[in-house]
Structures are given as structure tokens and as C-alpha cells.
C-alpha positions as CSV (number, residue, x, y, z in Angstrom):
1,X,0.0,0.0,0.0
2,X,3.1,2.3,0.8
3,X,4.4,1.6,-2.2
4,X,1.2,2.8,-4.3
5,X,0.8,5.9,-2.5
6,X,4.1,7.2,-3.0
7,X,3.7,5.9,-7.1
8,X,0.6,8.4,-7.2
9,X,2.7,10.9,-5.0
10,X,5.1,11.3,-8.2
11,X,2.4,10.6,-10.2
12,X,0.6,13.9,-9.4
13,X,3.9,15.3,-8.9
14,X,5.0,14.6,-12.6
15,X,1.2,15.2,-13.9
16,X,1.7,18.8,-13.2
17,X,4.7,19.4,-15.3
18,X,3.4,21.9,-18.2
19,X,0.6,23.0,-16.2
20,X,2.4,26.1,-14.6
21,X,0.0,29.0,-15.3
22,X,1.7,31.6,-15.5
23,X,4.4,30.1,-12.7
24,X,7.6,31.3,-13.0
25,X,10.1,29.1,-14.5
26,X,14.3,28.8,-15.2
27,X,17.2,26.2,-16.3
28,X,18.8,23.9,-13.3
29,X,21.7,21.6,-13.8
30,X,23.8,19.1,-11.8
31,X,25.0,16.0,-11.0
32,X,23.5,13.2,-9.3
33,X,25.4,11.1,-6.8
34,X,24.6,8.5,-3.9
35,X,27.6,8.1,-1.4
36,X,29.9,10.2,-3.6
37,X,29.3,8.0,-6.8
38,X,27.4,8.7,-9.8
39,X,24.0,7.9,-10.0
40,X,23.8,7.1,-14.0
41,X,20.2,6.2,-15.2
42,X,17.0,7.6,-13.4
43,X,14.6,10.7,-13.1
44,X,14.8,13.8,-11.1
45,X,12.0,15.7,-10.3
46,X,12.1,19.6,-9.2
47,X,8.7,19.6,-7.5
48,X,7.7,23.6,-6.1
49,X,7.1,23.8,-2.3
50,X,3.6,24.5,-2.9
51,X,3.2,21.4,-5.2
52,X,1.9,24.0,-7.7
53,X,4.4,22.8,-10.7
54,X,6.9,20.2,-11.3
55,X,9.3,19.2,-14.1
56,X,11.7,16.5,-14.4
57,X,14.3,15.2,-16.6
58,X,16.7,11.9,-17.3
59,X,19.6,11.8,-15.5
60,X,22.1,11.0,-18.0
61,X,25.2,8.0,-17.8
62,X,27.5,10.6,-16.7
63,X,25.5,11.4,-13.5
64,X,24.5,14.8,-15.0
65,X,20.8,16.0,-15.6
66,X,19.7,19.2,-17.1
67,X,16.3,20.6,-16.4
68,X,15.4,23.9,-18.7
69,X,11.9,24.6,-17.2
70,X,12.3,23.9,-13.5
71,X,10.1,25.9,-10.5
72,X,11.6,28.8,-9.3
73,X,12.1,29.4,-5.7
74,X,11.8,26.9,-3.0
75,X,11.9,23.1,-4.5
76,X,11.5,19.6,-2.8
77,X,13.5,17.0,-5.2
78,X,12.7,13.4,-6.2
79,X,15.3,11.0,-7.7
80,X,13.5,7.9,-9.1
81,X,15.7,5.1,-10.3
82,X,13.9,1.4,-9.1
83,X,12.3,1.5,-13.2
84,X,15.9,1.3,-14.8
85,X,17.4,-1.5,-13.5
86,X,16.0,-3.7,-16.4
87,X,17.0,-2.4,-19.9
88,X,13.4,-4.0,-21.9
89,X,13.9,-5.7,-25.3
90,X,10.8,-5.7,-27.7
91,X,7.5,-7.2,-26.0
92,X,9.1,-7.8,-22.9
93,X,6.5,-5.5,-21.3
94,X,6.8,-3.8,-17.7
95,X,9.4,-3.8,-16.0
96,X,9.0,-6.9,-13.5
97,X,7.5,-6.9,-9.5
98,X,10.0,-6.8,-7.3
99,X,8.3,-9.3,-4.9
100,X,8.6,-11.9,-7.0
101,X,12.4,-11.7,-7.3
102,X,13.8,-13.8,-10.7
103,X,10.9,-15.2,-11.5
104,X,9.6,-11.3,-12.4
105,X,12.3,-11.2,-15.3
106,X,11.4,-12.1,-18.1
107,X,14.5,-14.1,-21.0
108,X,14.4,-10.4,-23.0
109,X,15.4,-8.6,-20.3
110,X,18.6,-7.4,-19.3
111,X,19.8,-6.0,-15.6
112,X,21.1,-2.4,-16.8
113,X,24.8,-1.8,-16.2
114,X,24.3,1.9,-15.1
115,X,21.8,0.9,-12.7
116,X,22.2,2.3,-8.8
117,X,19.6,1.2,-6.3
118,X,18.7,4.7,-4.5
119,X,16.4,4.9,-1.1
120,X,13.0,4.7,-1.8
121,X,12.8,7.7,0.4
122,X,14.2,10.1,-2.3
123,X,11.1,9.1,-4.9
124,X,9.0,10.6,-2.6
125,X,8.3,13.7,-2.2
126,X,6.5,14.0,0.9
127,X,9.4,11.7,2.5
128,X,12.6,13.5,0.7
129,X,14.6,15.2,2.7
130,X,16.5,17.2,-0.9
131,X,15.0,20.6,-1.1
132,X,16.5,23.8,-3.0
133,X,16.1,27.3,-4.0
134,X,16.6,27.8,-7.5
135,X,16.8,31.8,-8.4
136,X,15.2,33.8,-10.8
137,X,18.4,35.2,-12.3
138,X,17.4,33.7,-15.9
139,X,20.6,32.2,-16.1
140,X,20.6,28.3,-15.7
141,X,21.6,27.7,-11.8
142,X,23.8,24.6,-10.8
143,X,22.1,22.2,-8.3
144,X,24.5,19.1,-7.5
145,X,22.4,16.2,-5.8
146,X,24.3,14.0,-3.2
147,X,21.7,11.5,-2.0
148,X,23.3,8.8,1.3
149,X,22.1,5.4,1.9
């Protein structure tokens, strides 16, 4: 039940990106690492403080991500990772349940060398404890995110 909260947590999160209304907006950059090492496939997620906007982008295999339309001003960040650790061939579908271990993974499916396993507490964002202020200078501001097991 956790689990599925949290998943429509981000959900909402993410369903908001695009909708700003008139919210003010700006370029954010950075890294992405857990215990000082790269984290090299995943999503980040600038979500505003007030929950009114969100935007997100892939975190690339050198650890970077580059967001150009981010919320400006006080931000609460998600880092989702647990939907890369499987790279998916044609028709091997979702990626598989964790509960049921190997027997999820389908023959197709690959375990994804740039996979890190992050805490589950950084996908959420009423649970993460990465927040920022990104200014409204117009130029793109530099956010570096160190996540610790």
C-alpha cells in the first residue's frame, strides 16, 4: 500500500509538469550522486514547495541532468531510479515486481549496467529530505544532488 501511494505521489507530482500557469520558471543543472558516486540512469523531479508545478528530466550516464523549465524558488527534489534496473527488449513489457524476485524477469530482459539502487525515500516527495532554491536570475543555476544510503 506504501508503495502505491508514493507511485501516485510522483504521479501527481509529474502530472503537473506543463501546467504552470503563469508560474515562473528557469534552467537547473547538476549531478547526481549516492555516497559520492554517480548515480547514472534515473529521473529527477524539481517539484515547487507549494506542489503548484513540477518538471523533471533523465539523468544521463554521466550522472548529469539538465532541467530547462524547473520551479523557481523553494523546490522539494525526487530522484526515481527502481524503473531502470532492467534495460526491456521488444514485448518484454513492464518492467518486473520486485516481490517476485527472478521469477519477475522475463528471458528479453537485461539487468542495466548503469543501474544504482537509490532509497526509496528520495522518490517521494512528501518523505525526501532534498529541497533547493533555485533563483530567478534567468541564467541556468547549478544544483548538484548527493543523495546517502
Amino acid at each position: 500500500m506504501r508503495i502505491a501511494t508514493r507511485a501516485v505521489l510522483c504521479a501527481a507530482a509529474l502530472g503537473l509538469v506543463g501546467c504552470s500557469g503563469g508560474a515562473k520558471l528557469g534552467p537547473v543543472t547538476g549531478t547526481v550522486t549516492l555516497d559520492g558516486q554517480p548515480v547514472r540512469a534515473g529521473v529527477v523531479t524539481f517539484v515547487a514547495a507549494d506542489r503548484s508545478n513540477a518538471a523533471s528530466a533523465e539523468i544521463t550516464p554521466e550522472g548529469t541532468y539538465s532541467i530547462p523549465d524547473a520551479p523557481i524558488g523553494e523546490v522539494v527534489i525526487c530522484v526515481k531510479t527502481r524503473d531502470r534496473e532492467f534495460i526491456l527488449g521488444p514485448g518484454s513489457g513492464p518492467p518486473p515486481d520486485p516481490a517476485l524476485g527472478s521469477a519477475g524477469v522475463k528471458s528479453n530482459q537485461k539487468k542495466n549496467p548503469l543501474f544504482v539502487r537509490t532509497p526509496e525515500r528520495y522518490e517521494d516527495a512528501t518523505r525526501t529530505d532534498l529541497r533547493a532554491t533555485i533563483p530567478a536570475t534567468g541564467a541556468p543555476a547549478t544544483f548538484d544532488i548527493a543523495m546517502t544510503k
